[in-house]
ROTI-66295 format. One record per residue (C-alpha): residue in one letter; y, z, x. Coordinates in steps of 0.1 Angstrom, whole numbers, padded with zeros to 4 digits, always signed. Layout:
<recs>
AYZX;...
</recs>
This chain:
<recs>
X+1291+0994+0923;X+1267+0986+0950;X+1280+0980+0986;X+1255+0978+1011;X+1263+0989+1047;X+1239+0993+1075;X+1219+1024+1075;X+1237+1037+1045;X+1208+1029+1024;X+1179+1035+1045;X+1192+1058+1071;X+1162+1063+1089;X+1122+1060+1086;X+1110+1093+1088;X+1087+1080+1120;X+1094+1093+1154;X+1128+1079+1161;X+1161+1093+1178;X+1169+1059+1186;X+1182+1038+1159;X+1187+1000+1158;X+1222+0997+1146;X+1233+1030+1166;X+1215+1051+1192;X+1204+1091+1199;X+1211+1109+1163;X+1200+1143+1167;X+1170+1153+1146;X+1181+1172+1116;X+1204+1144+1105;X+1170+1123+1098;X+1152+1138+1068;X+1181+1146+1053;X+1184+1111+1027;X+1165+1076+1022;X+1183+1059+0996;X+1162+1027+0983;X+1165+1004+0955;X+1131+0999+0940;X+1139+1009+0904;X+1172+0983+0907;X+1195+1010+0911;X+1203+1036+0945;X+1181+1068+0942;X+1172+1094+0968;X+1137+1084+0976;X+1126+1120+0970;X+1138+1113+0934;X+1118+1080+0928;X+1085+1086+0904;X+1068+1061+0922;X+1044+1057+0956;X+1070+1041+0979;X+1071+1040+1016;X+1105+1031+1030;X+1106+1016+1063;X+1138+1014+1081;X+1150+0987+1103;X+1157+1007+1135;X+1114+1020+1130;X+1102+0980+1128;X+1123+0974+1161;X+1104+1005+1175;X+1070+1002+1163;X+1075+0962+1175;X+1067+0951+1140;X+1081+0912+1140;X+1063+0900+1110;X+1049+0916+1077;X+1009+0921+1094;X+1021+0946+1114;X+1031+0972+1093;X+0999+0988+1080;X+0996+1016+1102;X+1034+1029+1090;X+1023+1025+1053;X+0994+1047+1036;X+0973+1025+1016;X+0980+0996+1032;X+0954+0972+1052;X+0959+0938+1064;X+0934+0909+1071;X+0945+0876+1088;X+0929+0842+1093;X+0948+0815+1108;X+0984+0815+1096;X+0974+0831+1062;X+0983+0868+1056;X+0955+0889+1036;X+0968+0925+1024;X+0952+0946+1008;X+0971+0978+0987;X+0948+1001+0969;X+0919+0974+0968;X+0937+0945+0954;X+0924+0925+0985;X+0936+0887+0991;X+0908+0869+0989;X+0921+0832+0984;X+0954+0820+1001;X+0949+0786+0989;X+0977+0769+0968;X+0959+0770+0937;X+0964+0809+0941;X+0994+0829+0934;X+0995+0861+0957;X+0980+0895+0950;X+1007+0918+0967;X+1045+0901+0960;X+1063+0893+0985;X+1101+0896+0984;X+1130+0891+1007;X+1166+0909+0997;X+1148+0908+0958;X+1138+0869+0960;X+1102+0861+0956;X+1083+0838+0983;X+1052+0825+0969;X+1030+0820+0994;X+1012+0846+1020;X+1023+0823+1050;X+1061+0836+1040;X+1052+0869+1045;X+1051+0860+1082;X+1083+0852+1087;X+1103+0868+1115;X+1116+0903+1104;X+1153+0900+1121;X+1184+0925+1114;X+1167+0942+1089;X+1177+0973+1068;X+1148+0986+1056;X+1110+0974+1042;X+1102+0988+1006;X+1065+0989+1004;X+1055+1001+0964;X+1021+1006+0962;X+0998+1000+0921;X+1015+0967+0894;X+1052+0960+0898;X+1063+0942+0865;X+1082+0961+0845;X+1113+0958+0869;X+1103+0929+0893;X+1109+0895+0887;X+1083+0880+0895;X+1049+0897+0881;X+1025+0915+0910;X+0990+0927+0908;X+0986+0950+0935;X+1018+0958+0946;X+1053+0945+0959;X+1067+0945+1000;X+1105+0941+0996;X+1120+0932+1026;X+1162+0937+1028;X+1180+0925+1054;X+1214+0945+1070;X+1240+0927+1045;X+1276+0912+1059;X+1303+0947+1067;X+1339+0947+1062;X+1340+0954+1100;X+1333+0932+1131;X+1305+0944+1146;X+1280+0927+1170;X+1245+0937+1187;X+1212+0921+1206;X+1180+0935+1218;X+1155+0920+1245;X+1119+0926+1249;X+1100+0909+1280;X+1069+0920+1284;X+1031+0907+1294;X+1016+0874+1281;X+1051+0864+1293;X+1067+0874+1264;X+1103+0873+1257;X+1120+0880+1224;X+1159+0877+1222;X+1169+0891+1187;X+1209+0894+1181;X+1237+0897+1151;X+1275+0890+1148;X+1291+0908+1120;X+1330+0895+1114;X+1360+0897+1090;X+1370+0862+1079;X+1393+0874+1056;X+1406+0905+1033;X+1371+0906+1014;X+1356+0880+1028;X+1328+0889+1054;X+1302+0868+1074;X+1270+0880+1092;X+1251+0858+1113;X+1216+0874+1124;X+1193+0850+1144;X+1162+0854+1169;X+1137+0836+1195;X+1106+0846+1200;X+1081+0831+1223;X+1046+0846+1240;X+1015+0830+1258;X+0982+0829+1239;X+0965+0863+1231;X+0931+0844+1232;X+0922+0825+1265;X+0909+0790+1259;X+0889+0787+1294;X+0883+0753+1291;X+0917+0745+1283;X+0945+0774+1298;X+0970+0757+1274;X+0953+0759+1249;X+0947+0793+1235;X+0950+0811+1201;X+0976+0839+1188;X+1004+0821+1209;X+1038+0825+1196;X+1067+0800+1193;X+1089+0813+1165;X+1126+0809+1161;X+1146+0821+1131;X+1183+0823+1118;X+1203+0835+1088;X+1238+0833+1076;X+1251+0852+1050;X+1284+0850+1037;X+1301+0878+1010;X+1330+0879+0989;X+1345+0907+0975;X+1372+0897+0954;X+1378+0928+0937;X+1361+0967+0936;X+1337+0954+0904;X+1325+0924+0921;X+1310+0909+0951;X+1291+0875+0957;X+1266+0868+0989;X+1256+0833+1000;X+1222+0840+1024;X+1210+0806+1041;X+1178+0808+1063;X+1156+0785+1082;X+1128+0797+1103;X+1100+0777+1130;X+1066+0782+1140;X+1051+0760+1169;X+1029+0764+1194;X+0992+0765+1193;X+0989+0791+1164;X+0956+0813+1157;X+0932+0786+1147;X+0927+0774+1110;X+0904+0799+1088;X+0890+0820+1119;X+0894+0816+1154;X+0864+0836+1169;X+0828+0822+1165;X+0806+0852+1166;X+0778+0832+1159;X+0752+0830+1129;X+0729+0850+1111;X+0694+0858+1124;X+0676+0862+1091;X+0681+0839+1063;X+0653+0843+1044;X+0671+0861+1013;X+0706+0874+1001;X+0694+0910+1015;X+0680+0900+1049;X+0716+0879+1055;X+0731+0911+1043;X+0714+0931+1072;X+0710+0906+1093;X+0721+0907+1134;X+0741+0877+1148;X+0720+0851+1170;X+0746+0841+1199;X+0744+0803+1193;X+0771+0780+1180;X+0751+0761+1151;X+0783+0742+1142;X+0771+0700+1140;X+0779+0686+1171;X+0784+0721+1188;X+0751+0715+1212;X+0742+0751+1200;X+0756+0760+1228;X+0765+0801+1235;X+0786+0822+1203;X+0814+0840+1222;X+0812+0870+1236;X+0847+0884+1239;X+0869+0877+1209;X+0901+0872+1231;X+0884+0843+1250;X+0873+0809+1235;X+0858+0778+1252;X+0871+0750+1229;X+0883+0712+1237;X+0900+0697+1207;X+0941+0707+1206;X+0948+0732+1186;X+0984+0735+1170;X+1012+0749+1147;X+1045+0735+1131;X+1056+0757+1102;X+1094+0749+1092;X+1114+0771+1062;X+1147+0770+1048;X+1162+0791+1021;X+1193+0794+1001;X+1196+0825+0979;X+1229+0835+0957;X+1233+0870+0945;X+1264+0878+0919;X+1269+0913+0914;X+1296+0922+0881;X+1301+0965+0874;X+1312+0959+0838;X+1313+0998+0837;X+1292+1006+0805;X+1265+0982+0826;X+1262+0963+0856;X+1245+0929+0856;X+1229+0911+0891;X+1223+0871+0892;X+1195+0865+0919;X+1196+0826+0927;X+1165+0815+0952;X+1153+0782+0966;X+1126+0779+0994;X+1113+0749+1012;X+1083+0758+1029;X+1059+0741+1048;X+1028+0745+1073;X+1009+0728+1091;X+0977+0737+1119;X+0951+0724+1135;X+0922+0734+1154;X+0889+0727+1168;X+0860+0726+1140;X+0829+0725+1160;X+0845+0760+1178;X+0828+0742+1214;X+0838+0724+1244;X+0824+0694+1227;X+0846+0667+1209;X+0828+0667+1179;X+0852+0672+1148;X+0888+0684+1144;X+0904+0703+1111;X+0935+0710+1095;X+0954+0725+1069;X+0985+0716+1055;X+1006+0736+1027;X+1038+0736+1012;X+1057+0746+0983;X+1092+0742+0972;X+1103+0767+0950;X+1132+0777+0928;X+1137+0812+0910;X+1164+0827+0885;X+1165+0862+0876;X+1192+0882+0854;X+1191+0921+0857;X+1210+0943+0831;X+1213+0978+0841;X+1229+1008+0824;X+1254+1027+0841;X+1248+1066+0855;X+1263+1087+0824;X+1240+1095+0795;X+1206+1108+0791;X+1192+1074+0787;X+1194+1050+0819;X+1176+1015+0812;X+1173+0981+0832;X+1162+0949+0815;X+1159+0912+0831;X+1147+0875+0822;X+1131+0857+0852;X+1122+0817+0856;X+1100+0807+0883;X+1097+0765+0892;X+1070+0763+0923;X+1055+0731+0934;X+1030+0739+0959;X+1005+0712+0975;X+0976+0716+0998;X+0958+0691+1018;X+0925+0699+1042;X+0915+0679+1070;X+0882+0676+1082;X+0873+0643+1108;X+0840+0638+1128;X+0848+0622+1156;X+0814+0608+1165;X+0779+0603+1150;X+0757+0633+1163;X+0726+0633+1181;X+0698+0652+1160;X+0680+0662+1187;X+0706+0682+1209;X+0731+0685+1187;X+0754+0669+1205;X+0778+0643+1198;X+0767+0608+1207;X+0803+0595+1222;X+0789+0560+1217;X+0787+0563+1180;X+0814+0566+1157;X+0804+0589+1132;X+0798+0574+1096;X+0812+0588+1064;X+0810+0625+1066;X+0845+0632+1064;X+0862+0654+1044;X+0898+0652+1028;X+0911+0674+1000;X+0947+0668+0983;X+0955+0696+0956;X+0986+0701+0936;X+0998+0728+0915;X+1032+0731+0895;X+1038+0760+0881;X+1065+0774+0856;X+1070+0811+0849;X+1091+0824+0824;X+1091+0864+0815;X+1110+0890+0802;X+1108+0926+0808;X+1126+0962+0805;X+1123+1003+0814;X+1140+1028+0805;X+1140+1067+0814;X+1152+1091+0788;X+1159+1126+0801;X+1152+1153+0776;X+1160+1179+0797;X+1181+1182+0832;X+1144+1185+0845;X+1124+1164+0823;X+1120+1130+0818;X+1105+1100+0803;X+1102+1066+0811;X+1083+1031+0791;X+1088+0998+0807;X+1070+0965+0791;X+1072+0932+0804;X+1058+0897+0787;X+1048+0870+0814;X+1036+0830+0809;X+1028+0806+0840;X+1021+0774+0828;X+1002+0761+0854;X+0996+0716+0857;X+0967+0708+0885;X+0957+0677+0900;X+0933+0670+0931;X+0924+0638+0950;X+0892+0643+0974;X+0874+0619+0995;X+0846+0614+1025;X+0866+0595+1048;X+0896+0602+1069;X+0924+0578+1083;X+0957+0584+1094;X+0977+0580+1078;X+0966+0598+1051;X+0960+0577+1025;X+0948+0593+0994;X+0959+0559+0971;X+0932+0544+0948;X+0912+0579+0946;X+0899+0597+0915;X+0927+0616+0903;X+0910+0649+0888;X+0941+0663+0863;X+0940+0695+0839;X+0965+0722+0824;X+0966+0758+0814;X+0992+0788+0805;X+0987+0821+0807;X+1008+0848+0790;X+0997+0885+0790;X+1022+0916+0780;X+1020+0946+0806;X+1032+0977+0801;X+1044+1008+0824;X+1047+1048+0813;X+1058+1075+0829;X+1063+1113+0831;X+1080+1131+0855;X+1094+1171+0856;X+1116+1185+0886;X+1103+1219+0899;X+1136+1222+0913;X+1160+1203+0932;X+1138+1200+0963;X+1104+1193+0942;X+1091+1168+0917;X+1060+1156+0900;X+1051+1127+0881;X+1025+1114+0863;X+1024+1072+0851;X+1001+1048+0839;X+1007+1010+0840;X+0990+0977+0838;X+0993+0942+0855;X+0978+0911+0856;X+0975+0879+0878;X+0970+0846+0863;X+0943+0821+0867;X+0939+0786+0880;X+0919+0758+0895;X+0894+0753+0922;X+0892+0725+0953;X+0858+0709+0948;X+0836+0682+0963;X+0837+0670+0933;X+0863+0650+0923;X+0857+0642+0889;X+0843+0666+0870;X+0862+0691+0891;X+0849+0727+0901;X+0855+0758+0872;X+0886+0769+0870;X+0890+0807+0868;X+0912+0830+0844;X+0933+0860+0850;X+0924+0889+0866;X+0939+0924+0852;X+0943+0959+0866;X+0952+0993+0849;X+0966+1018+0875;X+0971+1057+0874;X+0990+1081+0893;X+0997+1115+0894;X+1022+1127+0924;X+1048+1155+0936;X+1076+1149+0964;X+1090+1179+0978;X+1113+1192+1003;X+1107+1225+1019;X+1124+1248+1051;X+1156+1239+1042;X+1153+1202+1040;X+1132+1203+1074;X+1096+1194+1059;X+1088+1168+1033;X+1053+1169+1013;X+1044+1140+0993;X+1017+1133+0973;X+1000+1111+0949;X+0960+1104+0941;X+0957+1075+0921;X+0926+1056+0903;X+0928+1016+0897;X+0904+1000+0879;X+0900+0960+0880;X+0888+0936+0858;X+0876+0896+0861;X+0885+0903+0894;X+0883+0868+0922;X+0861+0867+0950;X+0857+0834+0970;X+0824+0815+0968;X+0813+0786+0992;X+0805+0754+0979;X+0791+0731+1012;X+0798+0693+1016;X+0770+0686+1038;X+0796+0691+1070;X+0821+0715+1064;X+0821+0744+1027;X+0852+0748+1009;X+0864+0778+0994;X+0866+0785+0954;X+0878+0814+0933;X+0855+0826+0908;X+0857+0857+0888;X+0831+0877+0902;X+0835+0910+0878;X+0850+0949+0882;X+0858+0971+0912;X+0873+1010+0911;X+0895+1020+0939;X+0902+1059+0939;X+0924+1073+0967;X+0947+1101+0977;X+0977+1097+1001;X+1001+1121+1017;X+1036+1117+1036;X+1043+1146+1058;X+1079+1149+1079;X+1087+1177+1098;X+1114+1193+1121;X+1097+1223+1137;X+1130+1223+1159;X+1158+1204+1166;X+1149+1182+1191;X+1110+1179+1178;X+1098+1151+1148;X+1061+1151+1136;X+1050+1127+1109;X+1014+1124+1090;X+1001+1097+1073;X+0970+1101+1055;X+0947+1080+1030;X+0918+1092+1015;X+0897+1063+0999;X+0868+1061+0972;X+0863+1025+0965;X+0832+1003+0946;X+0821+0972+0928;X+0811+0972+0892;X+0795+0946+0881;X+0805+0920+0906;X+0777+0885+0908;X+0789+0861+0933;X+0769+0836+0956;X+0755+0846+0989;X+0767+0816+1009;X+0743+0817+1037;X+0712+0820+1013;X+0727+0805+0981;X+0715+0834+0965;X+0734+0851+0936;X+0739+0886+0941;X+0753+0920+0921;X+0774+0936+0945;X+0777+0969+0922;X+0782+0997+0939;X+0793+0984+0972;X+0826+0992+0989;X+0858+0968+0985;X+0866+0954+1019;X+0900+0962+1037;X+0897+0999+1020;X+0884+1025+1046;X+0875+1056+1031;X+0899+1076+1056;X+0929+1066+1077;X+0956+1093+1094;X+0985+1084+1111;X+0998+1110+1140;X+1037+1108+1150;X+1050+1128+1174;X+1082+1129+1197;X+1108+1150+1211;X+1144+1145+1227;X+1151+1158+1255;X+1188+1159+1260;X+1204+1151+1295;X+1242+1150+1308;X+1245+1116+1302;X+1224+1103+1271;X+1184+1114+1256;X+1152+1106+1269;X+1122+1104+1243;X+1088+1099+1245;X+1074+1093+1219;X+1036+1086+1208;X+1018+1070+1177;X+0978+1079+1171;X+0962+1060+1144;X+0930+1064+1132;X+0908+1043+1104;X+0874+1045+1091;X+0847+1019+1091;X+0854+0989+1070;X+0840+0956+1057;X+0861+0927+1066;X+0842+0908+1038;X+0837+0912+1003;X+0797+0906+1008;X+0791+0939+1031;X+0775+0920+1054;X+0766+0944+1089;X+0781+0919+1110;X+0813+0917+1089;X+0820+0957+1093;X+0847+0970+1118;X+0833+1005+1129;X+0857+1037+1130;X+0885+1034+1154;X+0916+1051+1170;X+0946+1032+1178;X+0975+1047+1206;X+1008+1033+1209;X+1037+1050+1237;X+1073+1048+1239;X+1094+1060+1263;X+1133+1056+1257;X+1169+1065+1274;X+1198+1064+1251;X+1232+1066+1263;X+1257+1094+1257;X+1284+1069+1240;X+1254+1056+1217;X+1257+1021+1230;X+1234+1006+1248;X+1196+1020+1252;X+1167+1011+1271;X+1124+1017+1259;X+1094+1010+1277;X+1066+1009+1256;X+1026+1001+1253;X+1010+0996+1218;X+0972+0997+1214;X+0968+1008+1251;X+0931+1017+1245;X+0927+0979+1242;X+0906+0983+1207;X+0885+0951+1196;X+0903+0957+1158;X+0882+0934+1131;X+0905+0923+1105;X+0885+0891+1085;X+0845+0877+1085;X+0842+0840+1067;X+0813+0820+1068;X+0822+0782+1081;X+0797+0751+1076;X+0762+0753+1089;X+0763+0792+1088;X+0789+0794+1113;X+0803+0832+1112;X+0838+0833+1124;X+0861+0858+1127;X+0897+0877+1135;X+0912+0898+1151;X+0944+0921+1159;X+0962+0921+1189;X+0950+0931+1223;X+0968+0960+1241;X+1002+0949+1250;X+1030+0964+1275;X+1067+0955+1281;X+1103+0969+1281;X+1131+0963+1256;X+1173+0972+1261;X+1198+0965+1235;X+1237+0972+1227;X+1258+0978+1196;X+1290+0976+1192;X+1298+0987+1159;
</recs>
């Protein structure tokens, strides 16, 4: 029967730690010796998982500062992340998100405690009291829910203990930063237990608006709190209520791209675009073509910029040990919606504003069947329902008629008719089945099938117009309508031998596939093409292994995806302002290699490598060069957000005094050149760059209390992370954060 306690299923990342969250100094050795993690729906040693899985502890996020699910990518080998506004873009093994829009399901799954969120804003939600992070890398369908393409992040939060126990932890650092984080553990009654985890988290813009200093980018304003309630009725059984709700204010980080690096030189063809330099003038309508900006943590922008996101969640999971099996009921509803704002002509002008607002309400069921531990044979089958209403709505309003001469607005004028508004609506109902099971032939050898059968049935409506009013009023507008399903069987197979009870390899070959949909057009009643399913086959090859007497762990595993119909955004413009569409642009192979390395040298010493070697290209891939409407084959060319070479470098050491440890501790990460675009643009690429993050930390003797001082990215790197072309060739962009400093205490009382 599963019972989930604190740190007894993820006892530590193997990252330079000695501190952990929910304790304090643990001396070294104790720290390689087991990860326990759930990703095949039952507890295994992560050395004994067949599969490329990076678990990331709790008391490593609170280290490493991670507070939502875009930090994480230099703790995870073949992992990248892109941004743009409040939109998350991974990338795993070149399945890149390209669209975020609602008429889009994600490429990488998100989950949190095994319930799917479907929409990449989620995946920013605030990463409080949490156990671990299980980041598994290729398809996930044969014993997920909810189908994934390119992989699944499963986030599990530190479940109610049949203790009290209470904690908090502060951070205050520059860009007046404060974050409060705290949890309260009690017994309510003889197996009935209550954990109440909340946080607030609140920091000054990251980008300076000069004209305005209250009204910068990559603020935050973020509160979050969850209550969970379990009952334990008996040894067999156990049943946890998990209610959320989570804030986003402030002025947020723009709405598609923030940074207006300014617009291409040479237009003249697909290829001279391609190669072309950036001129350093704004040639947004009504921008005065005025100066670009020079430093992409300063802006000069009038029009308010803002962010109100609001969540809340209820989630059920029954858990019934019928001995011979066990089953697990997972229960989810979300409410989720966003909403931000921001300055369109990117000047100090008041020319046009834009918005975007999402939202989806979603409901999931899933039943897991899993064999018990006896017996050669171990198996888990499920049946999964999906209900998710999502609606988007885009905002675009000229404020005032424009003078063709300077490009400035005339504030005399109103402007005419060259709005833009944009209401889309997709309802979606999933319904799958699926199954694995591993047959052991031997003690050492072992075998393991999995197939899954999907269908989304997906119902689409959009409403557009060329005027805007508030309120929005959509009412007496051609309603475009149209309906599709998509079913597709995907299969999973696997071989893996033991060496010997420290080493392991495996070999597997699996498929996945994401549905299709519809596009936002100008065009409101004939509609732009809607696009089909995309579809990836994915092998592996890998060996884990623990060496030195449990001191050193090796693991391995090259890989080789292959992608077909694969989407790519296209650009279709509306005389003021493009809108995105997904088309199936064609085929892309993604190659790679990544290690793991943990070692003890000595006791009070912890190194850690992480490596990712990349080989990734376009097939046939035609899509539409934006700036020059040209179409173009990108075959051969690199997929973006997939460097060729990235190494992680972990290092620290404890020294021990009479009353507690002192560690410093340092993190040196290094990627490759990149494009930030699937067009390879040369002013889309983020060149080769090293990343340094330092900790310094005092832990007390009784394990209690601790105190860290820390600076991540202290070289101050300019990090690219997403290139998008706006209206009238406008190239904006984003970026991670600027070097930050600060100190951070907490106490446990456990």
């Amino acid at each position: 029967m599963y019972k989930h306690k604190p740190g007894a299923v993820s006892q530590a990342l193997l990252l330079p730690t000695a501190i952990l969250a929910a304790s304090a100094a643990v001396s070294a050795d104790i720290l390689l010796e087991e990860i326990v993690v759930t990703a095949q729906k039952r507890e295994q040693n992560l050395q004994d998982v067949p599969l490329s899985i990076t678990a990331l502890s709790g008391a490593a996020l609170q280290r490493a500062g991670v507070t939502d699910i875009a930090s994480i990518e230099t703790l995870t080998p073949g992992l990248q992340f892109g941004q743009s506004g409040n939109d998350a873009r991974p990338s795993i093994r070149g399945a890149r998100t390209e669209n975020v829009s609602v008429q889009q399901d994600p490429v990488i799954g998100f989950f949190v405690d095994g319930i799917y969120r479907s929409r990449t804003s989620q995946a920013l939600a605030a990463f409080v009291d949490v156990d671990r992070v299980e980041v598994l890398r290729g398809p996930q369908g044969t014993l997920f829910g909810r189908n994934t393409f390119g992989g699944a992040i499963n986030v599990i939060s530190n479940q109610p203990i049949d203790e009290q126990a209470y904690g908090f932890d502060v951070t205050l650092g520059d860009y007046d930063r404060r974050r409060v984080e705290g949890f309260f553990n009690a017994v309510l009654a003889d197996g009935l237990y209550a954990r109440i985890s909340t946080s607030v988290d609140e920091h000054e813009p990251y980008v300076e608006n000069s004209l305005d200093s209250d009204n910068g980018f990559r603020d935050k304003d973020e509160n979050y709190l969850r209550v969970q309630l379990l009952w334990e009725p008996r040894d067999d059984f156990d049943a946890t209520l998990r209610a959320s709700r989570w804030t986003q204010g402030g002025n947020g980080a723009s709405e598609f791209g923030y940074f207006l690096a300014g617009t291409p030189v040479d237009t003249g063809s697909a290829a001279a675009v391609i190669n072309s330099t950036l001129s350093p003038v704004n040639p947004r309508t009504g921008g005065g073509n005025g100066p670009a900006g020079s430093d992409p943590f300063r802006v000069n922008y009038d029009a308010d910029a803002s962010l109100d996101t609001e969540q809340e969640t209820l989630d059920l999971e029954l858990n019934w040990d019928l001995q011979a099996f066990s089953t697990k009921l997972l229960l989810g509803y979300a409410d989720f919606e966003t909403e931000r704002f921001t300055d369109s002509d990117l000047s100090p002008n008041p020319s046009a504003v834009a918005g975007q607002i999402d939202s989806a309400r979603t409901l999931t069921a899933e039943l897991q069947l899993t064999s018990g531990e006896d017996g050669p044979l171990q198996w888990t089958t499920g049946l999964y329902y999906l209900d998710d209403d999502t609606r988007g709505i885009f905002i675009f309003d000229r404020l005032f008629d424009t003078d063709p001469a300077t490009n400035l607005p005339i504030l005399t004028q109103p402007a005419p008719d060259s709005d833009f508004i944009s209401d889309a609506s997709v309802e979606t109902t999933s319904v799958a089945v699926y199954g694995q099971a591993t047959y052991a032939f031997t003690e050492a050898l072992s075998v393991t099938a999995g197939v899954r059968w999907s269908e989304d049935e997906k119902d689409f409506s959009r409403r557009t117009g060329f005027s805007f009013s508030e309120p929005l009023d959509f009412s007496g507008r051609p309603v475009f309508e149209d309906e599709d399903s998509f079913d597709e069987v995907t299969w999973r197979l696997g071989l893996e031998y033991a060496l010997s009870d420290a080493s392991l390899v495996y070999a597997s070959a699996a498929t996945g596939f994401q549905s299709g949909g519809f596009n936002n057009s100008a065009d409101a009643v004939t509609g732009g093409a809607s696009f089909e399913e995309q579809t990836v086959t994915a092998f592996e090859v890998g060996s884990k292994n623990r060496l030195l007497d449990g001191r050193l762990t090796v693991n391995v595993a090259a890989f080789l995806n292959e992608f077909d119909d694969l989407l790519a955004q296209e650009f279709i413009d509306t005389g003021t302002t493009v809108l995105a569409i997904a088309t199936n642009a064609g085929e892309a192979t993604v190659m790679g290699l990544e290690a793991e390395v943990d070692w003890i040298p000595t006791d009070n010493l912890l190194l850690n490598i992480r490596a990712t070697f990349n080989d990734s290209e376009f097939g046939e891939f035609v899509l539409n060069e934006p700036v020059s409407g040209e179409a173009i084959d990108l075959d051969g060319e690199r997929v973006p957000l997939t460097p060729d070479f990235t190494l992680g470098l972990n290092g620290q050491y404890d020294f021990e005094l009479t009353q507690g440890v002192l560690t410093p501790a340092i993190s040196v990460y290094y990627s490759s050149d990149y494009s930030t675009n699937d067009i390879d643009y040369r002013f889309a690429e983020q060149d080769s760059y090293s990343k340094v993050d330092l900790r310094l930390t005092y832990t007390s003797a009784n394990r209690g209390w601790y105190v860290e001082l820390f600076g991540r990215n202290v070289g101050d790197e300019e990090i690219l992370n997403r290139t998008v072309r706006f209206g009238q060739n406008a190239i904006a962009q984003n970026y991670n954060d600027p070097a930050t400093y600060g100190i951070r205490f907490g106490f446990r009382q456990l």
